[in-house]
C-alpha positions as CSV (number, residue, x, y, z in Angstrom):
1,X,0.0,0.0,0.0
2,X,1.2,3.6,-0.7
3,X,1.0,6.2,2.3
4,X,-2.3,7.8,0.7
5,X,-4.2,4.8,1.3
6,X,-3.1,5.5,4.9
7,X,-4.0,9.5,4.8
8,X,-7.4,11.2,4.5
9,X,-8.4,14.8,4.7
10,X,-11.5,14.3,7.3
11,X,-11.3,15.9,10.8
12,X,-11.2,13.5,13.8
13,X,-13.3,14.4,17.0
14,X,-10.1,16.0,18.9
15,X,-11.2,13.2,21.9
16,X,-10.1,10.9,20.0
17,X,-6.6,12.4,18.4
18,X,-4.2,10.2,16.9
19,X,-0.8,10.7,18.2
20,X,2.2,8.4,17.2
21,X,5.4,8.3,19.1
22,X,8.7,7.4,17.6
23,X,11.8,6.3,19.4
24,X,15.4,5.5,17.8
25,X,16.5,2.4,19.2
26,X,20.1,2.3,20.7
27,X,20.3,5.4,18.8
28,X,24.2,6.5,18.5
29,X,25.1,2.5,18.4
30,X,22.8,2.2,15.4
31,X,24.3,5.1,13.8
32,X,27.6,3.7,14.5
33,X,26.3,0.2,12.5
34,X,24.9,3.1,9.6
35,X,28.8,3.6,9.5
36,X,30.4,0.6,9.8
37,X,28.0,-2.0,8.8
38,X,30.5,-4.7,10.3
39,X,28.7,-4.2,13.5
40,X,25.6,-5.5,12.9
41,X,24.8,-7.9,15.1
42,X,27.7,-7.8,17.5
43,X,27.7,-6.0,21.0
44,X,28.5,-2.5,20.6
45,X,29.2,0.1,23.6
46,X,29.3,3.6,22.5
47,X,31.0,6.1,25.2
48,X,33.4,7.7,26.8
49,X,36.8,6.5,29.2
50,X,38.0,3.1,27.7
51,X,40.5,5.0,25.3
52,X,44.2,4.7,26.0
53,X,45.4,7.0,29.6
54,X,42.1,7.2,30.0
55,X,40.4,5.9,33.6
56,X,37.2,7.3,34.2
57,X,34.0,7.4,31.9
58,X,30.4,6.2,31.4
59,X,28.2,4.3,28.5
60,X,26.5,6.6,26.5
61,X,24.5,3.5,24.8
62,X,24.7,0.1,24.8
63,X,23.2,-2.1,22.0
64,X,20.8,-4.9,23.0
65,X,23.9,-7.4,22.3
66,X,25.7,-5.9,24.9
67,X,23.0,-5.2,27.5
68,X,22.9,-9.1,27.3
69,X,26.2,-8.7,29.2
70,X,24.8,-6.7,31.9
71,X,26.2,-3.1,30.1
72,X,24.2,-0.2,30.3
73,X,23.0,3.1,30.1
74,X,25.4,5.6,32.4
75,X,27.4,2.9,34.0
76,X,31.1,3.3,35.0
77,X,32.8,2.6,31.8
78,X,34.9,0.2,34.0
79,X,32.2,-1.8,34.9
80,X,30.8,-2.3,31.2
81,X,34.5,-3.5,30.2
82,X,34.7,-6.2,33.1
83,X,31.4,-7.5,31.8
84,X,32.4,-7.2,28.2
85,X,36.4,-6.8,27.3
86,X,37.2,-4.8,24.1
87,X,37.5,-6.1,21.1
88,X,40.1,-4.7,20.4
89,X,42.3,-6.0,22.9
90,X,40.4,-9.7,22.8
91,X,40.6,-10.4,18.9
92,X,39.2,-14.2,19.2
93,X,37.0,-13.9,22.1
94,X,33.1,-14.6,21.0
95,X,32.3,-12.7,24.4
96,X,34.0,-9.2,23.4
97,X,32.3,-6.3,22.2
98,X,33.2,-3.5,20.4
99,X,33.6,0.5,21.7
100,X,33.2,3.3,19.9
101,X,33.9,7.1,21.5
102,X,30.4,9.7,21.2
103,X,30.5,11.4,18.2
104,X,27.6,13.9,18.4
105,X,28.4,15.6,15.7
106,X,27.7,12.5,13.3
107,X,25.2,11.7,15.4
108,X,22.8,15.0,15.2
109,X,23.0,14.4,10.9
110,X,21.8,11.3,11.2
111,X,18.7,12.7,13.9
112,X,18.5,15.3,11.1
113,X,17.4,12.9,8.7
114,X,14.8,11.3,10.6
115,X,13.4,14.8,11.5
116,X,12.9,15.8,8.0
117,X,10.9,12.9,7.5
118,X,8.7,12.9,10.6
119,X,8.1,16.6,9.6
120,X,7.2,15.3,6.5
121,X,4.9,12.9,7.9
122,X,3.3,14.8,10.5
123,X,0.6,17.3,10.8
124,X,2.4,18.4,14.2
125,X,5.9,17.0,15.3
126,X,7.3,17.7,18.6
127,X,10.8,17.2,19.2
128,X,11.8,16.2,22.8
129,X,15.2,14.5,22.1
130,X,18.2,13.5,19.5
131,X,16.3,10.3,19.5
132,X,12.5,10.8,20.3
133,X,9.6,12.9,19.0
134,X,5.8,13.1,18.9
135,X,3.8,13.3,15.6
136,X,-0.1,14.1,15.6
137,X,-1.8,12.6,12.6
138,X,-5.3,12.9,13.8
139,X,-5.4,15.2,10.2
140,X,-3.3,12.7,8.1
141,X,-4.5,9.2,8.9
142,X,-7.9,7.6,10.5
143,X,-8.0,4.1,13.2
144,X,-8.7,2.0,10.4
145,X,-5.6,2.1,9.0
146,X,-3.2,3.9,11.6
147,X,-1.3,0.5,11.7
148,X,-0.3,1.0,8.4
149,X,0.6,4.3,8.5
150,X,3.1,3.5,11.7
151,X,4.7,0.7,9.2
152,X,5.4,3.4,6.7
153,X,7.0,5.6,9.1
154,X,9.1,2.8,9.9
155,X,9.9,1.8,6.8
156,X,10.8,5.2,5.7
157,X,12.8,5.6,8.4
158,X,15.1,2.1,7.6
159,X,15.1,3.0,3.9
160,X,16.0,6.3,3.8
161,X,18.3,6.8,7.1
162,X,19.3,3.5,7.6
163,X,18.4,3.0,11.6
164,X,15.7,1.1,13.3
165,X,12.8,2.5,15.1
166,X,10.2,1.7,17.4
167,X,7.0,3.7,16.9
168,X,3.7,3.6,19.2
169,X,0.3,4.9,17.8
170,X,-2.2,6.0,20.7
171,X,-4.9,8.5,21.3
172,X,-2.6,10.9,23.3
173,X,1.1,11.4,24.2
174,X,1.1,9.3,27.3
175,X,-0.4,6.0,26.1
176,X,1.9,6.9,22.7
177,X,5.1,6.9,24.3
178,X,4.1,3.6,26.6
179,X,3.2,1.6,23.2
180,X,6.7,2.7,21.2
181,X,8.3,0.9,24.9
182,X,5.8,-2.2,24.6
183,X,8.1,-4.3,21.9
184,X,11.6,-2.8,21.4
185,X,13.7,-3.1,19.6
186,X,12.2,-1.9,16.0
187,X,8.4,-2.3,16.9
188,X,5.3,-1.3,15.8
189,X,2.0,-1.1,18.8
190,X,-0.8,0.5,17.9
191,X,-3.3,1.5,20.9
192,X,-6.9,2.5,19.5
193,X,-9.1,4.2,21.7
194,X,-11.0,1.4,22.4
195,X,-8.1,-0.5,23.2
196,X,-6.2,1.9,26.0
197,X,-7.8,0.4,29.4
198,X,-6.9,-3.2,28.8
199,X,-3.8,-2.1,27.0
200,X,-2.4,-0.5,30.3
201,X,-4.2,-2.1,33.1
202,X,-1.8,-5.3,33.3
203,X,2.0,-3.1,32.8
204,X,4.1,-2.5,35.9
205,X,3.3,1.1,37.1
206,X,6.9,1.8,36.3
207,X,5.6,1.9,32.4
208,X,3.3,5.0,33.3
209,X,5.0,7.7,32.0
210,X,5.9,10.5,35.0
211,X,6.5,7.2,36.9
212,X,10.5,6.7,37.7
213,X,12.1,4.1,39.8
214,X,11.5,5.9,43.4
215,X,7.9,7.3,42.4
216,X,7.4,3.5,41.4
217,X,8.4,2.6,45.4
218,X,6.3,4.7,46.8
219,X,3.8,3.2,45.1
220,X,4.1,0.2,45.4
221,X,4.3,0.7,49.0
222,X,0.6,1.4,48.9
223,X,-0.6,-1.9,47.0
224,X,-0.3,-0.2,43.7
225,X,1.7,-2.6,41.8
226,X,0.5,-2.4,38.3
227,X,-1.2,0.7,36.3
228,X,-4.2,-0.4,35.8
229,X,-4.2,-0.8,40.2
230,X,-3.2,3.1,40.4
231,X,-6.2,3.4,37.8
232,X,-8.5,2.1,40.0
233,X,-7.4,3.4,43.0
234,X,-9.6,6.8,44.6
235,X,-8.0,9.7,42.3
236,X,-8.4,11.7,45.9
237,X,-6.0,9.1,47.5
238,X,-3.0,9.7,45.0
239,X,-3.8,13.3,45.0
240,X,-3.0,13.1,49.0
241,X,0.2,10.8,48.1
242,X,1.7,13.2,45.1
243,X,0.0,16.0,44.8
244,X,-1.2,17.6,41.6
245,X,1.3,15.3,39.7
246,X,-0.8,12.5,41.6
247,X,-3.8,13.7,39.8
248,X,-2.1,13.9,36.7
249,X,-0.5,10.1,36.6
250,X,-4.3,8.9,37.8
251,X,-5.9,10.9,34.5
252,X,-2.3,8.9,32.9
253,X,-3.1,5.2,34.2
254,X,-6.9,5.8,33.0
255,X,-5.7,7.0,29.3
256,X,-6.0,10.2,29.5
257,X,-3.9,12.9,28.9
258,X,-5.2,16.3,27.4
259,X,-1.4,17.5,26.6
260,X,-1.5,18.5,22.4
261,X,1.5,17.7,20.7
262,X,3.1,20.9,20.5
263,X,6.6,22.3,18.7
264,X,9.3,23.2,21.3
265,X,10.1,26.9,20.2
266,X,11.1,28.8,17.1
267,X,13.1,26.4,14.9
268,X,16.9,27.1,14.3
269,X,16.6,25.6,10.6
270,X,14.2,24.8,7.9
271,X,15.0,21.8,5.6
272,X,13.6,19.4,3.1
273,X,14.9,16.0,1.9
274,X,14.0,13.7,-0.8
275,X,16.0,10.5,-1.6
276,X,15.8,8.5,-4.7
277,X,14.8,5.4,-5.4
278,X,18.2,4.0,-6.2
279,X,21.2,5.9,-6.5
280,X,21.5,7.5,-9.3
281,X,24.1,9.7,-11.9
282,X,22.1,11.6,-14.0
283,X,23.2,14.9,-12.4
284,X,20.4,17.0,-14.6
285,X,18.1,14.7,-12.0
286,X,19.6,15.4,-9.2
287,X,20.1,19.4,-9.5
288,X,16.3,19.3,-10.4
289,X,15.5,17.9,-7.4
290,X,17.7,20.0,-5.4
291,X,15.7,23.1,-7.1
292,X,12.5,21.9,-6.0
293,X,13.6,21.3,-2.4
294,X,15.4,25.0,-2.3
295,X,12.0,26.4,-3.8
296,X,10.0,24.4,-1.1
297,X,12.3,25.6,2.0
298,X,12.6,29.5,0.9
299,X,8.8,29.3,0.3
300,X,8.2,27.9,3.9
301,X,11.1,30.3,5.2
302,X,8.5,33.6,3.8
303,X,5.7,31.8,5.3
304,X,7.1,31.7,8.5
305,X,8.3,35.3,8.3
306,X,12.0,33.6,9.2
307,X,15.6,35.2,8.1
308,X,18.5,33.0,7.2
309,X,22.0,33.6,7.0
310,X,23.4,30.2,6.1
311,X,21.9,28.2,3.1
312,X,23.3,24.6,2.5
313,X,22.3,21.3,0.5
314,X,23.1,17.7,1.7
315,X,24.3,15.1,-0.6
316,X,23.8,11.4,0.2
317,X,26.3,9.1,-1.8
318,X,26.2,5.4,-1.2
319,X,26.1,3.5,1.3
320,X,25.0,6.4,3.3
321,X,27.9,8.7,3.2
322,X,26.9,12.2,4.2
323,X,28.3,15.5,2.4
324,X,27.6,18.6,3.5
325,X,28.1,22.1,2.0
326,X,27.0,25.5,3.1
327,X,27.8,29.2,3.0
328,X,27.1,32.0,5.1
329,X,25.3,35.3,4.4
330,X,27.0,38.6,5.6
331,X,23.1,39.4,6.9
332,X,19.9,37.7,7.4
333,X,17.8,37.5,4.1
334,X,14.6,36.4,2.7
335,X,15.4,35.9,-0.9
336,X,14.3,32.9,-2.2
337,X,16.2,33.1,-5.6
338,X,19.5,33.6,-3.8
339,X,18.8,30.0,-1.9
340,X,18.2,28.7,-5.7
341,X,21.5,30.1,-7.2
342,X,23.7,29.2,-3.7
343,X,22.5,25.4,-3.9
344,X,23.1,25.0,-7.5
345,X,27.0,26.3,-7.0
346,X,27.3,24.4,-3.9
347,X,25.8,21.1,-6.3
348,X,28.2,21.4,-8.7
349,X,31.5,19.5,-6.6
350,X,29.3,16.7,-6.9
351,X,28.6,16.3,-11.1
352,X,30.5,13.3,-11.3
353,X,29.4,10.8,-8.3
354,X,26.6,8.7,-7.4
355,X,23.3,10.2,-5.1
356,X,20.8,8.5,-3.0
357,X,19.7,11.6,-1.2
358,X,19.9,15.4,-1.4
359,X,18.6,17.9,0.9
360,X,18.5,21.6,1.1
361,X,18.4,23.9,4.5
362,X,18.8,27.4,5.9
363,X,19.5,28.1,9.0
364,X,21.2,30.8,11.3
365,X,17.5,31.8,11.5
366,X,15.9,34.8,13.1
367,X,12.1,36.3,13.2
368,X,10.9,39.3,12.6
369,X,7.0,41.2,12.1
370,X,9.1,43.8,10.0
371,X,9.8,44.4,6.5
372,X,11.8,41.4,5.0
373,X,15.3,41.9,4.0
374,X,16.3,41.7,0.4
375,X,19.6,41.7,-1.1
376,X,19.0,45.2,-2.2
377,X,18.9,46.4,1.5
378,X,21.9,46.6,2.1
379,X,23.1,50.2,1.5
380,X,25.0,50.6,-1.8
381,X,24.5,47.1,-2.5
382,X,23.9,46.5,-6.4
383,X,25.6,43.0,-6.4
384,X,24.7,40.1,-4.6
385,X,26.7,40.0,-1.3
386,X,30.0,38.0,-1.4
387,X,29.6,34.6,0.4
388,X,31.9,32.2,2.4
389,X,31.9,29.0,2.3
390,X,32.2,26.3,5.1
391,X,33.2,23.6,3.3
392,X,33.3,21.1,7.0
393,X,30.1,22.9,8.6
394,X,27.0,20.6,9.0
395,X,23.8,21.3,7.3
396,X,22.1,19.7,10.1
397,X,23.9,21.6,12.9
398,X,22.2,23.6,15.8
399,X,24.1,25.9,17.6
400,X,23.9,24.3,21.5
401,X,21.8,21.9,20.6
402,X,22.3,18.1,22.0
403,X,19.5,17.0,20.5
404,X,17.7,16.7,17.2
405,X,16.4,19.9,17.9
406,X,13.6,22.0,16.3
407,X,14.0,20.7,12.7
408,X,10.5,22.2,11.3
């Protein structure tokens, strides 16, 4: 099936939204497969403090190989190599993993990827991490086929990035987030309205989200050992234990949670990506596809009343090696034919190679209710300001930004 037989243009009664939930699974240890596809399959430890004179560090990630081997998430890095010796240093033992250092950088173009997609996908995304957002598709999809639509996302995902991920579909962000948990790694659980009370009654209550490990004592403390127990228990009762965050987890354990799924802030960048269906070098192809994403992202730059001063392209050459060019502006600009001409020079390096992907962004953004600026407005301007070029700068980059960021 193609995604329009999972899309309609009906409005949904806003009780019952559609909200899907997608989470990257072992996210920087799955980008560091996307690299080195060697890696598949083996236990791979992604962190910091196992590198030569150095003695102190923590796992970033651990792959699901490696949390066989009791390695996790923020544990001494001296711990996770007693449980599983490097590679490295153990070339014929079955029972050594392999450990890579963070590399944040590569990892936020990869989370850039994904982003343009779910963007792409979703009627409203929200962004909360490098490896986890929020889409509602109340307006793109209906129940009937919301299964389908998760697959695609999925499948989008794999294809065109290259990494898994696990993706819930529920009525609201809560239940969402729980069902994208419910069968990791690289899952699909869909949750219809209908469905939400038995869904949750039989979890441990350390599945309701807003419920951590001590939160999850105190409960159980009181006899409330799964969710559907704090469901049925008096809302006034875990109001008097928590507070007003009691009365929210109770509305939580019940499926319910009125929280729309909205954008975190202005976005630093706009972007758009399109991948082909197989790589391809017929260049005339690929620089028209790179003018129909730079006409897309300047027009969604004037709609948004949003100034850029760096415009770049990404190119995707196989397997899924990631070029990136951009230049910088000596002011903030709206002027969409200056995005068309700066893509098409930075384009032309890559004439002669093979392209799976391209993508085109500006970002260095800023907002403004005023007049637009034009290339004109700068005083005594009658040429089109001189530009520098960053040949090593990231499309995808965010300034301070540890996660994927605001990508719309």
């Amino acid at each position: 099936m193609t995604l329009d037989e999972y899309t309609h243009g009906v409005s949904a009664d806003p009780a019952e939204r559609i909200v899907l939930h997608v989470d990257m699974d072992c996210f920087y240890a799955s980008c560091e497969r996307r690299r080195d596809p060697d890696l598949r399959g083996e236990p791979v430890v992604v962190g910091m403090g196992y590198e030569d004179g150095e003695t102190t560090g923590a796992v970033a990630t651990a792959s699901y190989e490696a949390r066989a081997y009791g390695v996790e998430s923020a544990q001494a890095i001296s711990t996770a190599l007693d449980r599983l010796p490097r590679r490295a240093n153990n070339p014929d033992d079955p029972d050594a993993g392999f450990y890579r250092p963070v590399d944040m950088e590569y990892y936020q173009s990869v989370a850039d990827e994904v982003k343009t997609i779910l963007h792409d996908l979703g009627d409203t995304v929200r962004e909360v991490s490098i490896d986890e957002a929020y889409l509602d598709i109340t307006e793109r999809t209906e129940w009937s086929v919301a299964e389908g639509f998760g697959r695609h996302v999925k499948q989008r995902i794999a294809r065109e990035v290259g990494v898994p991920a696990s993706v819930g579909v529920a009525p609201n962000m809560s239940t969402a987030k729980i069902a994208s948990d419910h069968d990791k790694p690289d899952g699909l659980t869909v949750v219809p309205p209908e469905e939400v009370a038995s869904f949750l009654a039989p979890l441990d209550v350390e599945r309701l989200h807003g419920v951590g490990p001590v939160r999850a004592r105190d409960l159980r403390s009181e006899g409330v050992e799964t969710i559907g127990d704090l469901a049925g228990t008096p809302k006034h009762e875990v109001s008097g234990w928590f507070g007003d965050r009691g009365r929210e987890l109770h509305e939580r354990a019940n499926g319910r949670d009125a929280r729309p799924v909205e954008p975190r802030g202005k976005p630093k960048s706009l972007s758009r990506e399109s991948a082909f269906d197989g790589a391809t070098d017929d260049f005339e192809r690929v620089r028209e596809r790179v003018d129909a994403l730079a006409d897309a992202v300047a027009e969604r730059a004037t709609r948004k009343d949003a100034l850029y001063r760096t415009i770049g392209i990404k190119v995707v050459t196989p397997p899924f090696d990631v070029n990136t060019r951009a230049k910088s502006l000596p002011g903030p600009v709206d002027e969409p034919s200056l995005v068309h001409d700066v893509t098409r020079d930075l384009l032309a390096e890559f004439r002669d190679v093979e392209v799976r992907k391209v993508g085109v962004r500006v970002s260095n953004l800023s907002f403004s209710d005023a007049e637009q600026a034009k290339l004109g407005s700068w005083e005594g301007s009658s040429e089109p300001p001189e530009v520098r070029e960053h040949p090593d700068t990231e499309v995808g980059e965010s300034e301070g930004q540890a996660s994927l960021g605001e990508f719309e």
